[in-house]
N, CA, C and O atoms as CSV, one atom per row, in Angstrom:
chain,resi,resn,atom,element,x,y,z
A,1,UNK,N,N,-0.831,-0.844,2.208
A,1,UNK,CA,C,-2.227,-0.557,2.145
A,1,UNK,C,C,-2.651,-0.597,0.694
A,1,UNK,O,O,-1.699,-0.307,-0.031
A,2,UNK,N,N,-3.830,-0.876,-0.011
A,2,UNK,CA,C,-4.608,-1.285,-0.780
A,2,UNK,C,C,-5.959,-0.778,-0.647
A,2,UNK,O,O,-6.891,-1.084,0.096
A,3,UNK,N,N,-5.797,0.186,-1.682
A,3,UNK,CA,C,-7.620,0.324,-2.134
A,3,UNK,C,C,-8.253,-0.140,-3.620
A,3,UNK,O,O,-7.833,0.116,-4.748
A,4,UNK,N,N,-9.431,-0.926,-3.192
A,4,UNK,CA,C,-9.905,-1.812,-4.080
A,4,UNK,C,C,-11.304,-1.216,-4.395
A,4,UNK,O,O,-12.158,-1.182,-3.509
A,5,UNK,N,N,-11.490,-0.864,-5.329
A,5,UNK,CA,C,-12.816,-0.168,-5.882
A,5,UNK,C,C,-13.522,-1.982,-6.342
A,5,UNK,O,O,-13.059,-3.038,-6.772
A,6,UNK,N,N,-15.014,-1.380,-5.869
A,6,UNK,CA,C,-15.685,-2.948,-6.175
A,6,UNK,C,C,-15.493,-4.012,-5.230
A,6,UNK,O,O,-16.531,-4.671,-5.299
A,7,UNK,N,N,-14.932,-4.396,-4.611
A,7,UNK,CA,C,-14.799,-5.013,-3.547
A,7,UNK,C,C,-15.639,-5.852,-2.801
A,7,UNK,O,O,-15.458,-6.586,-1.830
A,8,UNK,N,N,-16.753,-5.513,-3.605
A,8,UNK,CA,C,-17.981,-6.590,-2.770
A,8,UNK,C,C,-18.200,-7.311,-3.704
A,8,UNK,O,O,-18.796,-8.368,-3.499
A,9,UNK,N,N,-17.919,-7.069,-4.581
A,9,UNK,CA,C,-18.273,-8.559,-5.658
A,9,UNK,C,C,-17.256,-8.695,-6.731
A,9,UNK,O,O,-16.219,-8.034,-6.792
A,10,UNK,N,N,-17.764,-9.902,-7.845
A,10,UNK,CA,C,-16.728,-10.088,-8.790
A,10,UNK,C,C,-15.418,-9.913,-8.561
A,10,UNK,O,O,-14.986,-9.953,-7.409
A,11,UNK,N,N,-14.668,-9.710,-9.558
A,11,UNK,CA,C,-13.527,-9.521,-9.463
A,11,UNK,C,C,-12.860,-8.556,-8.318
A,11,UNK,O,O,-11.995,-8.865,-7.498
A,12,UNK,N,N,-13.501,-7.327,-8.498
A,12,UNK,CA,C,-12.843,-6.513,-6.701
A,12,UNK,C,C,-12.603,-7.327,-5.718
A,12,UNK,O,O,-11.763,-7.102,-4.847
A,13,UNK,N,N,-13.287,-8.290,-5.775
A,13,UNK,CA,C,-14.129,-9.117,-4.030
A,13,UNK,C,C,-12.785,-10.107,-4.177
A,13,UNK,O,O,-12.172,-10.462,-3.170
A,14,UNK,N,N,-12.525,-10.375,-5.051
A,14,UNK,CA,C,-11.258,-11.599,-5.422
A,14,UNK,C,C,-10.233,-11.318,-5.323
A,14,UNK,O,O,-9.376,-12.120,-4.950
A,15,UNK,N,N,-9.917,-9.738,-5.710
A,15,UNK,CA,C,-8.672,-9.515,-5.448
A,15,UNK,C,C,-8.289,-8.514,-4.160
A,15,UNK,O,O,-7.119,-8.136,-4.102
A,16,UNK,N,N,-9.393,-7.988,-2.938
A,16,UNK,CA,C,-9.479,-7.410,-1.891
A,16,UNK,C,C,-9.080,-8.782,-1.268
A,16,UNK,O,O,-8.024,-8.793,-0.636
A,17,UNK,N,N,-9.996,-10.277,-1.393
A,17,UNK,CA,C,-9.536,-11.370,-0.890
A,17,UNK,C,C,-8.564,-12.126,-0.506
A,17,UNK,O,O,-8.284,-12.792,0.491
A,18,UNK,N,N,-7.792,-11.710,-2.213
A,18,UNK,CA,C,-6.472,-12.606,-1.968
A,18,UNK,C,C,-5.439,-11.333,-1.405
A,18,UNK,O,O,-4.429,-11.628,-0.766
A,19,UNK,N,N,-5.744,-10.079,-1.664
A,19,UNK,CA,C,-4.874,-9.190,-0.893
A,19,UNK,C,C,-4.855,-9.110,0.708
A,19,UNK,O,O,-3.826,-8.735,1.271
A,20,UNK,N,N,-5.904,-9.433,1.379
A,20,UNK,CA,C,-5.996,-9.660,2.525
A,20,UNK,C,C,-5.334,-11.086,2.944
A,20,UNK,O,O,-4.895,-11.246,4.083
A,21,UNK,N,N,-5.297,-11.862,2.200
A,21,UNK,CA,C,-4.473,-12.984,2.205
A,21,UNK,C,C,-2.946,-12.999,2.625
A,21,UNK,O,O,-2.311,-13.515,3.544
A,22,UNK,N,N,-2.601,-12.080,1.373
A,22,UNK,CA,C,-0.678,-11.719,1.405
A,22,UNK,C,C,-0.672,-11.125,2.552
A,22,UNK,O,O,0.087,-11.526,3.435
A,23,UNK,N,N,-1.455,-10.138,2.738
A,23,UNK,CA,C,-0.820,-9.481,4.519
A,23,UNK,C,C,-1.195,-9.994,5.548
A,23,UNK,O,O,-0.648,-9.585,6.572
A,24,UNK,N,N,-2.444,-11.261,5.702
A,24,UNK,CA,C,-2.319,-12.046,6.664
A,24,UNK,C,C,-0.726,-12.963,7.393
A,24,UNK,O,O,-0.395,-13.381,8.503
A,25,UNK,N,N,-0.337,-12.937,6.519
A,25,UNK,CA,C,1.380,-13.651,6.189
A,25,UNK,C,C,2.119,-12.639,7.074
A,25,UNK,O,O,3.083,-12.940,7.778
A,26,UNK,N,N,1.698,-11.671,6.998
A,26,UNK,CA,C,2.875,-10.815,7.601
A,26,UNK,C,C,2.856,-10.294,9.612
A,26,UNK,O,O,1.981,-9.653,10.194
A,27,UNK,N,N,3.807,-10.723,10.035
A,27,UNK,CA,C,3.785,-10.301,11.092
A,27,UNK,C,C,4.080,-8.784,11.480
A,27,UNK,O,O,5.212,-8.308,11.393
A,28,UNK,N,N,3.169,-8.192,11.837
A,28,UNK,CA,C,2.776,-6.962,12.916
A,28,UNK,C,C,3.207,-6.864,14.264
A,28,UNK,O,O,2.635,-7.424,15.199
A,29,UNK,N,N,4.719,-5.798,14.410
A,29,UNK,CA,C,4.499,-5.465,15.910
A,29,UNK,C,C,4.383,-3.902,16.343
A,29,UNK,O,O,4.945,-2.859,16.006
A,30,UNK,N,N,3.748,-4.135,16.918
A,30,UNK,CA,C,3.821,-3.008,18.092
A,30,UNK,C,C,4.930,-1.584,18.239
A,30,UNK,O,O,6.055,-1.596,18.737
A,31,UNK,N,N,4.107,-0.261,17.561
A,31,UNK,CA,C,5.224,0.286,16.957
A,31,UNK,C,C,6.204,0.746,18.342
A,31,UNK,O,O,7.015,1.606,17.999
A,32,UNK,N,N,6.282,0.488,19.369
A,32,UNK,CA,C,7.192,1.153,20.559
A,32,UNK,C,C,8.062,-0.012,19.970
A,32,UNK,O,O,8.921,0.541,19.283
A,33,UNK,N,N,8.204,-1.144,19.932
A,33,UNK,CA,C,8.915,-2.396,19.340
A,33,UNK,C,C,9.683,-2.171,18.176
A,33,UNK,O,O,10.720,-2.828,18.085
A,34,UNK,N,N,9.281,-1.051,16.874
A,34,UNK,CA,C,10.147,-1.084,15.870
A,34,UNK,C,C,11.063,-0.461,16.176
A,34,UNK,O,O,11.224,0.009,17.302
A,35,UNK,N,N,11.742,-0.354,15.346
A,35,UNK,CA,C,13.446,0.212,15.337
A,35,UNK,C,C,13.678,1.900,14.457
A,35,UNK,O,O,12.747,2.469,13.888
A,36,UNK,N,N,14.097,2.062,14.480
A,36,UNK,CA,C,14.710,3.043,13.459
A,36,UNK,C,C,14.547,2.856,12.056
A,36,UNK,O,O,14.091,3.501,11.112
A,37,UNK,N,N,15.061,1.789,12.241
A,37,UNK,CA,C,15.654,1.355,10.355
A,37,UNK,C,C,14.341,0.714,10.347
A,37,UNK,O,O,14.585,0.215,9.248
A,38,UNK,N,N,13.138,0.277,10.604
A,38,UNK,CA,C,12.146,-0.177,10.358
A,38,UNK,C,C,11.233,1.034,9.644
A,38,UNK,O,O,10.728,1.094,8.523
A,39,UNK,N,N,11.236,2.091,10.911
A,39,UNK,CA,C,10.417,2.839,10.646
A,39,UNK,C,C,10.856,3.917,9.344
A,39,UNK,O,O,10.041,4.207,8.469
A,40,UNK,N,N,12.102,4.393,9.361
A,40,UNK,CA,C,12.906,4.892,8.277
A,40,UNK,C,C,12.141,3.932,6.488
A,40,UNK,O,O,11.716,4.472,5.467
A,41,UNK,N,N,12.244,2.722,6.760
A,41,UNK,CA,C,12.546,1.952,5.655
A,41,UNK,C,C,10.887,2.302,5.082
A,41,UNK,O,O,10.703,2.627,3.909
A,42,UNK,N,N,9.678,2.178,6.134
A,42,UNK,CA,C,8.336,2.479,6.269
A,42,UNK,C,C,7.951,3.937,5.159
A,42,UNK,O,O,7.384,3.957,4.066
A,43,UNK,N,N,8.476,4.940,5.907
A,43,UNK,CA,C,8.625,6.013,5.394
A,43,UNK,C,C,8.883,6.375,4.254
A,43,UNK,O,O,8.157,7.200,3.700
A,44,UNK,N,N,10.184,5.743,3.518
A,44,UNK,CA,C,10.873,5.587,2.751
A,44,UNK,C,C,9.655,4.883,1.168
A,44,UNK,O,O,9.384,5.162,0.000
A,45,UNK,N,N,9.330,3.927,2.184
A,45,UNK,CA,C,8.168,3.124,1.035
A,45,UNK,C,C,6.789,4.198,0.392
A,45,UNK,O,O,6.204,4.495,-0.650
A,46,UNK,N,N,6.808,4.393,1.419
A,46,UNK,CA,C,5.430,5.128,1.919
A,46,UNK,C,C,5.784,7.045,0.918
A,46,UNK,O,O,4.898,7.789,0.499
A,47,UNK,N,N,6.698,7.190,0.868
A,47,UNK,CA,C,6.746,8.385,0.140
A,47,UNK,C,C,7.094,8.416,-0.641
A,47,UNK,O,O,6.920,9.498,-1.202
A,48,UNK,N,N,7.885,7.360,-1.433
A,48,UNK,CA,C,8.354,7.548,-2.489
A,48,UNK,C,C,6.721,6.895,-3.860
A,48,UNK,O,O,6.516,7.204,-5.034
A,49,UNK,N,N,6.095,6.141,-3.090
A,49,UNK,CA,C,4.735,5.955,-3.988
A,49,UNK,C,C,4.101,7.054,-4.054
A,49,UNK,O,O,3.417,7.418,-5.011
A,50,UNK,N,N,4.340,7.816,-2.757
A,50,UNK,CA,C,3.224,9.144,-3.293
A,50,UNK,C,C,3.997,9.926,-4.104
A,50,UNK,O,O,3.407,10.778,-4.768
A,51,UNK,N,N,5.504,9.804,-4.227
A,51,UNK,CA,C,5.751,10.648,-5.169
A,51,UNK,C,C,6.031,10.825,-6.059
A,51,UNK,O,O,6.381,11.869,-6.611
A,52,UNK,N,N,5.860,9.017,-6.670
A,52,UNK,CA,C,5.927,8.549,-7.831
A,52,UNK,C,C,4.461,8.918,-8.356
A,52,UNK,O,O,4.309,9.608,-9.364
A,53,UNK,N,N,3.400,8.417,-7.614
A,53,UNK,CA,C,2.054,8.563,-8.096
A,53,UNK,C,C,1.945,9.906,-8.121
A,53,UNK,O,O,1.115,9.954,-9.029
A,54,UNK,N,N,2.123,10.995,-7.849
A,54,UNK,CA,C,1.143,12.260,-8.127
A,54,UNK,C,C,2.431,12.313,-9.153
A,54,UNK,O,O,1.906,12.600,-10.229
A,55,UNK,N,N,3.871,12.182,-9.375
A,55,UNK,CA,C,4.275,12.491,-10.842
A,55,UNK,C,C,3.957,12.261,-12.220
A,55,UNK,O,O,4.060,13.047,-13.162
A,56,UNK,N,N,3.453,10.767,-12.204
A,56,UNK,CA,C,2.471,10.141,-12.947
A,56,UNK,C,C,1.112,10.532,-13.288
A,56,UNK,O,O,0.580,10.285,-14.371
A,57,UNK,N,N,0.674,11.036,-12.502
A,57,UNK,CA,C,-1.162,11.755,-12.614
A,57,UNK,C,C,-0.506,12.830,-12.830
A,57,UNK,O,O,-1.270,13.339,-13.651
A,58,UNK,N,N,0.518,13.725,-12.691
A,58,UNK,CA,C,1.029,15.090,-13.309
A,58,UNK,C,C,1.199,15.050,-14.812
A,58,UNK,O,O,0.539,15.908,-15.399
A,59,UNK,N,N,1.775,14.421,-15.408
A,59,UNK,CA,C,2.011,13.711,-16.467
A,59,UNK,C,C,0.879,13.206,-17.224
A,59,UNK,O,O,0.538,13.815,-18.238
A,60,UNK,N,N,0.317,12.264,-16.888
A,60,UNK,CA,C,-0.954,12.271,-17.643
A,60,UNK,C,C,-2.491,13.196,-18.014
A,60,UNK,O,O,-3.343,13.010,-18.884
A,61,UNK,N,N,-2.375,14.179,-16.985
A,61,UNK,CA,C,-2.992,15.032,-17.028
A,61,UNK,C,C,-3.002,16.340,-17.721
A,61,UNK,O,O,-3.935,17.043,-18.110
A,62,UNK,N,N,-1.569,16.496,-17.779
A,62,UNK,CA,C,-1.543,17.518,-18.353
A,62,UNK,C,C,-0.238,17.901,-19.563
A,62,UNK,O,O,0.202,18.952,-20.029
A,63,UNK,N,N,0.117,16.235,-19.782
A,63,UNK,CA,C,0.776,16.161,-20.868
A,63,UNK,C,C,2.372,16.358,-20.687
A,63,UNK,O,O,3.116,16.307,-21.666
């Protein structure tokens, strides 16, 4: 997932564009269909950005 501030024009609009692009590429199934190690690996992605990102905004914020 991708959030694009600006997005309706200029440059936002170009790069919401071509980002919708790269995940057009990707095939989507049906989560009764994934596996374990799919959803594990999901998770895995999915938390370790949030817990990279709020360490980072911890850090810059308050030194």
């Amino acid at each position: 997932m991708a959030i694009v501030t600006g997005a309706l024009r200029g440059i936002g609009r170009a790069i919401a564009v071509h980002l919708h692009s790269l995940v057009a590429k990707h095939e989507y199934r049906n989560l009764a269909d994934t596996t374990l190690k799919d959803r594990d690996r999901t998770f895995n992605v999915n938390t370790r950005g949030a817990v990279l990102y709020s360490k980072e905004a911890r850090v810059l914020s308050w030194g």
